[in-house]
Every structure is written in C-alpha cells, then in structure tokens.
PAZAPA-4460 file (N, C-alpha, C; in steps of 0.05 Angstrom, whole numbers, plus 32768, in hexadecimal, padded with zeros to 4 digits):
% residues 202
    n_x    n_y    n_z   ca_x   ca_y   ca_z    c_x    c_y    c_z   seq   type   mol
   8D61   808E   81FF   8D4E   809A   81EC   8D32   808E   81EF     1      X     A
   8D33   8071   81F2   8D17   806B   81F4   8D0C   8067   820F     2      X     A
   8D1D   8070   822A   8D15   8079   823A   8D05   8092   8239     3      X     A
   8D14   80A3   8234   8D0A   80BE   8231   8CF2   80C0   821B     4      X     A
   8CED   80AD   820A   8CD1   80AF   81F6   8CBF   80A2   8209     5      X     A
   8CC5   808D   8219   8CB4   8083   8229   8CAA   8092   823D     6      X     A
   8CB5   80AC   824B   8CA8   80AD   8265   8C97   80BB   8260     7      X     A
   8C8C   80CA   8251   8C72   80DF   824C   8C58   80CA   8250     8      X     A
   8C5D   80B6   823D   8C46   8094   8240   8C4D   809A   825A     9      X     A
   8C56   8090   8267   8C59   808B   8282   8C46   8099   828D    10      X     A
   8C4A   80B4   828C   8C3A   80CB   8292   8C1E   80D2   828D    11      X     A
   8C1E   80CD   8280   8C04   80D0   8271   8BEF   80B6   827C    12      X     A
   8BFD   80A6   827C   8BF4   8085   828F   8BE8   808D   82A3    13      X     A
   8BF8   809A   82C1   8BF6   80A2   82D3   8BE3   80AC   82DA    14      X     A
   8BDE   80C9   82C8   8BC9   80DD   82CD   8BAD   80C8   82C7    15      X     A
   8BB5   80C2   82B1   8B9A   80B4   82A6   8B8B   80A1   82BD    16      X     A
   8B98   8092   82CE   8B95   807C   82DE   8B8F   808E   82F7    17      X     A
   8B9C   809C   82FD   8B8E   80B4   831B   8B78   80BA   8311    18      X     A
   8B6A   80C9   82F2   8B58   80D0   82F4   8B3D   80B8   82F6    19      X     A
   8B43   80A3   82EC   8B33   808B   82F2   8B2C   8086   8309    20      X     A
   8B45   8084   831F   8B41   807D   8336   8B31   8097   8340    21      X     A
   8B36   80B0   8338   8B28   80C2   834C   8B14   80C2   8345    22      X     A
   8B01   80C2   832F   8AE8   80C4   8328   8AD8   80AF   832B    23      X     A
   8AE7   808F   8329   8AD6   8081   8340   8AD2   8081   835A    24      X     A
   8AE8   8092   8367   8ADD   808B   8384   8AC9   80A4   8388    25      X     A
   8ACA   80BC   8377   8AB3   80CF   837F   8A9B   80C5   8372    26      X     A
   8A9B   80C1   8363   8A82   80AC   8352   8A73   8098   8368    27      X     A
   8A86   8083   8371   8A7B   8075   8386   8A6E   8085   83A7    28      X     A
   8A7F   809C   83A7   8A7D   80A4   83BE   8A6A   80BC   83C0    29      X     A
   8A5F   80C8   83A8   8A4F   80D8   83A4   8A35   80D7   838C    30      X     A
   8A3A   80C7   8379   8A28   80B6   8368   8A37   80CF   8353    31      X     A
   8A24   80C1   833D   8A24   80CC   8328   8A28   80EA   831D    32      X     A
   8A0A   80F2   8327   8A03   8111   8327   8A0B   8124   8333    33      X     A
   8A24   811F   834D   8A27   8135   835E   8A48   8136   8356    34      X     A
   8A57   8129   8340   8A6A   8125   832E   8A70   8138   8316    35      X     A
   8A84   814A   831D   8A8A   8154   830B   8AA1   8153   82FA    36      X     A
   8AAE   8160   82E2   8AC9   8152   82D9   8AD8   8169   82EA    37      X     A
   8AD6   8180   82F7   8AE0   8190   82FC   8AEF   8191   831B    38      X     A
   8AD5   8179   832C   8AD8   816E   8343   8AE7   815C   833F    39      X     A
   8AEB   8148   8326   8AFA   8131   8323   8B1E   8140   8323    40      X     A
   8B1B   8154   8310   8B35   815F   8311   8B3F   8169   8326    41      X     A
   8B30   8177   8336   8B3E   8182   834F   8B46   816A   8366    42      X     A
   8B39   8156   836A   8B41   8142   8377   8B5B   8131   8368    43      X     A
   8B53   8136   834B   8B74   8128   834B   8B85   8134   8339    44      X     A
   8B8D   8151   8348   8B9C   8160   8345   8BA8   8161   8322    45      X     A
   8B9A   8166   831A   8B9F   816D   8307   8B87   817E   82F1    46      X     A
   8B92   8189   82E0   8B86   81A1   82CA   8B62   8193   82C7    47      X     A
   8B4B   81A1   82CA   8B36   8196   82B3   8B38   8192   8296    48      X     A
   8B44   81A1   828C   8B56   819D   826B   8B5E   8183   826D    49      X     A
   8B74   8175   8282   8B88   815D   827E   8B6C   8146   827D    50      X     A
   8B5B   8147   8288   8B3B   8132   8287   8B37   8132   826C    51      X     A
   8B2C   8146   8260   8B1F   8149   824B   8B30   813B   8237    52      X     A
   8B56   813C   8238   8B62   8129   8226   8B61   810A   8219    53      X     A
   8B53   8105   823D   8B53   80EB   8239   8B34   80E0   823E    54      X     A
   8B1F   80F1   8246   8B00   80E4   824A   8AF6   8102   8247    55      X     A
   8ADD   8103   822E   8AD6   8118   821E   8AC1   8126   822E    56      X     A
   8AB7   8116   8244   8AA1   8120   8257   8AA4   8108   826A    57      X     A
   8A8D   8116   8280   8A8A   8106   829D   8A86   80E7   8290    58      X     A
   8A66   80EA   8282   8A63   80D0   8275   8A6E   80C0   8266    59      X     A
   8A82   80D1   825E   8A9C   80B5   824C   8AA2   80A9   825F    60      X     A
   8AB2   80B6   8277   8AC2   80A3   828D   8AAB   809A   8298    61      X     A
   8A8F   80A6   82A2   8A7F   8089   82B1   8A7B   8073   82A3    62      X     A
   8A79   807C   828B   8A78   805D   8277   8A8A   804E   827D    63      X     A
   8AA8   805F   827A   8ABF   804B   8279   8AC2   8033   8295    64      X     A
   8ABD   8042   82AA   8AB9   803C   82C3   8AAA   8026   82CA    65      X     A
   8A90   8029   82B5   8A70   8010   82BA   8A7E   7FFE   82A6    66      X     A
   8A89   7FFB   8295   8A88   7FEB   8287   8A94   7FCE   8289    67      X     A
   8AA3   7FCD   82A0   8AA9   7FAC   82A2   8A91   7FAA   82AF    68      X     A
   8A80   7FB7   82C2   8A69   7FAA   82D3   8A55   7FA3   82BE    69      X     A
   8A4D   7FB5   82B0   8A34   7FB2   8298   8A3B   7F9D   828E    70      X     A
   8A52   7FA5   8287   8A5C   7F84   826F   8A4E   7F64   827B    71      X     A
   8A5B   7F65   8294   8A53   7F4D   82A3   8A39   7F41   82AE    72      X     A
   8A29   7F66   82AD   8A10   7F5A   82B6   8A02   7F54   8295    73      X     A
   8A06   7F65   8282   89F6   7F55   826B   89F9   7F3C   8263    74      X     A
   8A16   7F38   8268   8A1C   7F1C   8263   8A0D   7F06   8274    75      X     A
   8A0F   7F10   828A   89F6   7EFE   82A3   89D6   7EF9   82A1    76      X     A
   89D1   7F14   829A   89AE   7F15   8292   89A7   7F12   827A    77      X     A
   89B7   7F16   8263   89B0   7F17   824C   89B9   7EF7   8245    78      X     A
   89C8   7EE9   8251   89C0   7EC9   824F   89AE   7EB7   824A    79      X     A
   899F   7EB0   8239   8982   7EA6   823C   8982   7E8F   8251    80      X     A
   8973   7E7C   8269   8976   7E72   8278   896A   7E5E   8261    81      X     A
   8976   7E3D   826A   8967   7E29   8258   8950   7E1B   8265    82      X     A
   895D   7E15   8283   8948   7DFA   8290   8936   7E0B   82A1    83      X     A
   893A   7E23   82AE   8930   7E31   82C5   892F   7E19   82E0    84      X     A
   8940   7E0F   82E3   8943   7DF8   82F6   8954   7E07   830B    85      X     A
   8955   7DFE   8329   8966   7E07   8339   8986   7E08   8331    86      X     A
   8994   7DF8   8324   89A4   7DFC   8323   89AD   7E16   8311    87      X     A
   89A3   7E1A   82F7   89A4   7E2D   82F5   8998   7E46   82F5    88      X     A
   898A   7E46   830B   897F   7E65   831F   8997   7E67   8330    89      X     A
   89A5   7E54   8339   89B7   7E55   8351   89D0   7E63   8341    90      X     A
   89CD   7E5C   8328   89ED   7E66   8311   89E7   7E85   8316    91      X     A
   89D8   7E8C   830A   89C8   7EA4   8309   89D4   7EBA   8321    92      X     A
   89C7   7EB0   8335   89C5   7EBF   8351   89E4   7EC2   8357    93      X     A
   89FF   7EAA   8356   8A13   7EAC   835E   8A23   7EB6   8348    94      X     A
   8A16   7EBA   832C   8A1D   7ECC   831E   8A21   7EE8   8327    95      X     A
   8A13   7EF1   832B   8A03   7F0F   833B   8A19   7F08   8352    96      X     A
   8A1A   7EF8   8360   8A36   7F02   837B   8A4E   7F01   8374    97      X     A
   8A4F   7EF9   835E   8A70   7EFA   8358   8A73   7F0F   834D    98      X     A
   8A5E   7F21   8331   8A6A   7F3C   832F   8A67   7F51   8342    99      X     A
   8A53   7F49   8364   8A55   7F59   8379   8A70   7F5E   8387   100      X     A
   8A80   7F3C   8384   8A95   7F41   8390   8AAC   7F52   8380   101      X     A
   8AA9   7F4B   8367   8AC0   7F52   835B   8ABA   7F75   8354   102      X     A
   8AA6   7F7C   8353   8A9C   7F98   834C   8A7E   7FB1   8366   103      X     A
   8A8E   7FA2   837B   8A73   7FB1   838F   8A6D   7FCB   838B   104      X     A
   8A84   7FE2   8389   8A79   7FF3   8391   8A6B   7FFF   8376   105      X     A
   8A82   7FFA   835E   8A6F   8008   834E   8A53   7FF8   8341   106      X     A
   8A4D   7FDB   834B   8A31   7FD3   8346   8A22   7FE6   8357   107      X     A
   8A24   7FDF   836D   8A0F   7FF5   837A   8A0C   8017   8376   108      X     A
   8A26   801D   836B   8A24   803B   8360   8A0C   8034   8342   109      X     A
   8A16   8023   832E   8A08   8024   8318   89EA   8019   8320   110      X     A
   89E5   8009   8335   89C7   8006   8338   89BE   8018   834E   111      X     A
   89C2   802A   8358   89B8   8037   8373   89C0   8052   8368   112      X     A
   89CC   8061   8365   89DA   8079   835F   89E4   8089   8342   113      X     A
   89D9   8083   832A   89E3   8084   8312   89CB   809D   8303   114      X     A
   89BC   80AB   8317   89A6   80BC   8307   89B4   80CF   82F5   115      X     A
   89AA   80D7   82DB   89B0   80E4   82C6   89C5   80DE   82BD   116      X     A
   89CD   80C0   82C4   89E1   80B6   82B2   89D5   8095   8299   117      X     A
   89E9   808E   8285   89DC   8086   8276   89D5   806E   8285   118      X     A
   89DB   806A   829F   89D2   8053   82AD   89BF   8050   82BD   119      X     A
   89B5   8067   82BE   89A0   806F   82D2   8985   805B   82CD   120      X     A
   897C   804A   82B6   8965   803A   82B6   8978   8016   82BF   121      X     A
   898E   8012   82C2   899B   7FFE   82C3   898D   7FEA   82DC   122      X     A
   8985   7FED   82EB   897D   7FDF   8302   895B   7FDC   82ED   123      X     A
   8950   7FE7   82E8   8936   7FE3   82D7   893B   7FCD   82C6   124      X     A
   8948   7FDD   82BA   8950   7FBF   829D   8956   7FA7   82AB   125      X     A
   8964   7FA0   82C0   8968   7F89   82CE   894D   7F8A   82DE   126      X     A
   893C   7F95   82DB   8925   7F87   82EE   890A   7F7F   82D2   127      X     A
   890D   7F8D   82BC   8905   7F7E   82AA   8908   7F6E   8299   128      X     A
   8924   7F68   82A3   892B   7F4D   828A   8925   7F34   829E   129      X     A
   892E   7F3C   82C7   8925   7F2C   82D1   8900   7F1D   82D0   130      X     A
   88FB   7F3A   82CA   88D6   7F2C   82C4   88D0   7F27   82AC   131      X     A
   88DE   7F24   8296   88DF   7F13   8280   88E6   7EFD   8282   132      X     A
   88F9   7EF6   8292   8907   7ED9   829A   88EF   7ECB   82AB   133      X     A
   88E9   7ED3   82BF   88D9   7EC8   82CC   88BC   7EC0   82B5   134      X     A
   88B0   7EDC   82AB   8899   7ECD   829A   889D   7EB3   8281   135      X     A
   88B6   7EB9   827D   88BD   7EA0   826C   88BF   7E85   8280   136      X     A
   88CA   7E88   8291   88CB   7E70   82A7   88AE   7E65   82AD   137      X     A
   8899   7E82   82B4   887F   7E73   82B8   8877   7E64   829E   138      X     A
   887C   7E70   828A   8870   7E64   8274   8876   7E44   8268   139      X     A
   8891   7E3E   8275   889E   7E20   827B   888C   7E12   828D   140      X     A
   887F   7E1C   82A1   8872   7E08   82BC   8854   7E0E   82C0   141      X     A
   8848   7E1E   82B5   882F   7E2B   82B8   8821   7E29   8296   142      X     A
   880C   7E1D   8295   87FC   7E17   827B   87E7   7E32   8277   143      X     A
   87DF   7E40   8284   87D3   7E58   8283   87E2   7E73   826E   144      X     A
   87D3   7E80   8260   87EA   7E94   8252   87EA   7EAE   8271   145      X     A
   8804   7EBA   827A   8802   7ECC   8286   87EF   7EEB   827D   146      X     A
   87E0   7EF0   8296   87D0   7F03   8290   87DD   7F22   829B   147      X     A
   87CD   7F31   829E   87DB   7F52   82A2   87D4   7F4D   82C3   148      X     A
   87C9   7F41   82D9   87D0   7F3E   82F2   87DD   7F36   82F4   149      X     A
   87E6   7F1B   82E1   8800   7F0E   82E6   881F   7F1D   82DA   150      X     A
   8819   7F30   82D1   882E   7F39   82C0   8835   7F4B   82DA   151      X     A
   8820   7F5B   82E7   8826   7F6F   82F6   8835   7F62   8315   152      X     A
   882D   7F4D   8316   8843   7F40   8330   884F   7F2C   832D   153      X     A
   885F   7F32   8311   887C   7F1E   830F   8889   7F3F   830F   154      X     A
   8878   7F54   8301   8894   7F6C   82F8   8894   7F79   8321   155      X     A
   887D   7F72   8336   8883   7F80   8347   889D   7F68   8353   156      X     A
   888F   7F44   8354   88A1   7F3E   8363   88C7   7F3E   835B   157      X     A
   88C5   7F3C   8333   88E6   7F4C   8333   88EE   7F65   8337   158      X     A
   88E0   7F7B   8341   88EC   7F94   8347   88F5   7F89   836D   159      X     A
   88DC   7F77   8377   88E4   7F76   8395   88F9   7F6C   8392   160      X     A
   8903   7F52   837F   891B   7F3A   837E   8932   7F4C   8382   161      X     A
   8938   7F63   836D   894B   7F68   8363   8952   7F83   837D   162      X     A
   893F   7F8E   8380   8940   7FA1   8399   894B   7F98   83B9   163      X     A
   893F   7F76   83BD   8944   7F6D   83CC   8969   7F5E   83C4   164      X     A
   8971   7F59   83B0   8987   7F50   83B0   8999   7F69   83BD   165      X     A
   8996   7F86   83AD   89A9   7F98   83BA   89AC   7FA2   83C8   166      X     A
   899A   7FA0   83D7   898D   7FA7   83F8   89A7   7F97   8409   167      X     A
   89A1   7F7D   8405   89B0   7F66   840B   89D5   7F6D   8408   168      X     A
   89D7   7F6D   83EC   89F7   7F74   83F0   8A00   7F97   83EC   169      X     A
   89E8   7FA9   83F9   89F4   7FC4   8409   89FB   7FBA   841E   170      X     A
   89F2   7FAB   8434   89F2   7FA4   8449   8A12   7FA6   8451   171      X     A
   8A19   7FB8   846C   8A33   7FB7   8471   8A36   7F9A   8484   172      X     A
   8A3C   7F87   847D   8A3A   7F6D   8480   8A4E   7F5D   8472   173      X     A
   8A5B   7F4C   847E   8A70   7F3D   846F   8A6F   7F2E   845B   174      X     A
   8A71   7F24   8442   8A71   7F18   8423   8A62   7F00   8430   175      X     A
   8A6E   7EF4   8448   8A63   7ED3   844C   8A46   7ED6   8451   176      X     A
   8A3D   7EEA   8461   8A25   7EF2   846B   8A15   7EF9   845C   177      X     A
   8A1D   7F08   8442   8A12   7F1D   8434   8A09   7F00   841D   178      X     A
   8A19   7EED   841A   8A1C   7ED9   8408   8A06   7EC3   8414   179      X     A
   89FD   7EB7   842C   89EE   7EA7   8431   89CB   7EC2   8439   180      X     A
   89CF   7EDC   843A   89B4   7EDD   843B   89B2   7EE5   8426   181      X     A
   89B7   7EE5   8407   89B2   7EEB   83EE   89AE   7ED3   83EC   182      X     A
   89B4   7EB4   83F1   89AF   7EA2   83DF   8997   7E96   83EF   183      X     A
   8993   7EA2   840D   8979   7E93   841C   8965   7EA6   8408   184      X     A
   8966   7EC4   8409   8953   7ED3   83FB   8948   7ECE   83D9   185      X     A
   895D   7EBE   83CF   8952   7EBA   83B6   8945   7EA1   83B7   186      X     A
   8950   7E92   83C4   8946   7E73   83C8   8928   7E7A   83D0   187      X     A
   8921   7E8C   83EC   8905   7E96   83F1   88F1   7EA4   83D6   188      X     A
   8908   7EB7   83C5   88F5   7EC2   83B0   88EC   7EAE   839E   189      X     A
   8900   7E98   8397   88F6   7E84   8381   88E2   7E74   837F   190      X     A
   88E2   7E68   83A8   88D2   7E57   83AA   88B9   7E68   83AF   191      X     A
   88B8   7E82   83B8   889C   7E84   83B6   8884   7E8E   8399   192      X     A
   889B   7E8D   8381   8891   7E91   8370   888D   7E7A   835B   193      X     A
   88A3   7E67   8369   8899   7E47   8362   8877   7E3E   836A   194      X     A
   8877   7E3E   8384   8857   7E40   838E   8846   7E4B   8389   195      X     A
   8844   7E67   8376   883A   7E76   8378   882C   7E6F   8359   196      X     A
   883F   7E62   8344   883F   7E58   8328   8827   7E45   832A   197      X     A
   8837   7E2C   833F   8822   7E0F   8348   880C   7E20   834B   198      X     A
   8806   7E2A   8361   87EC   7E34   8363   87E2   7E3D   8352   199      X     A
   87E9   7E4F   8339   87D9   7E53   831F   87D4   7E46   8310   200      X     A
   87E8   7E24   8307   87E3   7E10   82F9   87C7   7E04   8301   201      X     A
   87C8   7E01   831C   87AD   7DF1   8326   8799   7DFD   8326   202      X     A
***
C-alpha cells in the first residue's frame, strides 16, 4: 500500500528533475531569450501543461536555476570588506573562483547571456558595488574627497576588473591555468590602482 502511494511522488520527482536538467542545459546552451517553456517541453519529452504544474513561467524556473549562484554572489559582494588589505582582496577574488568552480556554466550564462531576464543588469550590479568598494577603499588611503574624474575611472576601471575576470574564466583553459592568470590579473588590477591612489595622495 505504501508502495503504491509512493510511486506517483516518485513520478512526479522524476519529471520535475528532467525538466530542471533540460532547461538548464538549453539555458546554458542558448541563453536566456532564445528559451522557451515549449522548447523546454519538447526536449524533455513531456506535455507543456506537465511544466506549468510545477514552474508558472520561463522566469520562475530561471530564478529557480540562478538562485544558488545569486545567493553566493550576494553573499560575497554584499560583505562589507573591513581592512581592504591584501589579504582580504585575496579572500574576495578566491571567493569569486570557488563559486566559478562550483557553478561555471550558469555564472557565465547569468553574467554574459541573461537579456530580458530578471538578471539581465546582474553583471552591472557587481560592477557597481565593485566601484563602491573600491571608492570606499580610496577613501581609507587617499585624504582628498573623490571627485566626478575620479568617480568616472574607478566605475571604468571596475567594469574593466570585472569584464576582465570573465574573459579570464570563459577561457577554454584548464581551472589551474584559468586560476593563476585570474590571480596574476587581479594582483595587476590592484596594484595599479594602489599606485594610482599614492599618486593622488601626493
């Protein structure tokens, strides 16, 4: 008896978990916008009705989909930094590779590929909280109040930072590889904006 009450769950499990898997890999493999629920159903053989049981639209399941990655990056950026010292810029950055490793493809779907979805400004918001971090950092080492030239190339050099990080791990290149020229490239972005601070103190 409680076999037989059990296998419908069972069932219902199943479908549910194919349609996850299928609409991430077309998601990853076609982005966002070229995703339909209708495409999702036909790839995994089953009804467009049986979707709608369990995810009310496209954007319920991309949510469902982003949401361990989001989770982890707010939790990462939305951290306030205390010392701005290397050690913790270095936390930071190997922060950022561990949810690469653990979440590649759909980080780079949610920052590269997400137009007309609710994620579509997500790579922005991480390049403005990064140039909030940074102007708070100058404001630790630099006695000057930042001005609107200076505002305008901390927001260009974190759009390059952050552009340049994913540049870096698209690269079809191995984790070890991908892992020492992300930490030479940030080490290069920091210190030239370390120098760049000195030079405005003096």
């Amino acid at each position: 008896m409680n076999g037989d009450s059990l296998m419908p769950q069972v069932l219902k499990d199943e479908v549910r978990d194919k349609i996850i898997r299928t609409a991430e890999r077309l998601f990853v493999g076609l982005g966002y916008e070229k995703v339909s629920m209708a495409l999702i159903a036909r790839e995994a053989g089953v009804a467009v009705g049986n979707i709608y049981r369990y995810f009310s639209g496209k954007d319920v399941l991309y949510r469902y989909l982003a949401k361990p990655v989001t989770d982890k990056l707010t939790e990462l950026f939305n951290k306030p930094m205390t010392s701005y010292d290397n050690d913790e810029i270095g936390e930071k950055i190997m922060g950022f590779i561990k949810i690469y490793e653990t979440e590649r493809e759909l980080l780079l779907l949610l920052l590269e590929n997400s137009r007309n979805s609710d994620f579509h400004n997500l790579k922005e918001d991480i390049i403005n909280g990064l140039a909030d971090a940074i102007i708070a950092w100058r404001d630790n080492v630099v006695a000057i109040p930042v001005n609107r030239p200076d505002q305008s190339f901390i927001r260009a050099f974190a759009s390059s930072y952050v552009n340049g990080v994913i540049s870096i791990l698209a690269e079809k290149k191995d984790d070890e590889t991908k892992k020492a020229g992300l930490l030479k490239f940030s080490r290069f972005m920091r210190d030239s904006l370390r120098r760049e601070f000195m030079t405005t103190e003096g």
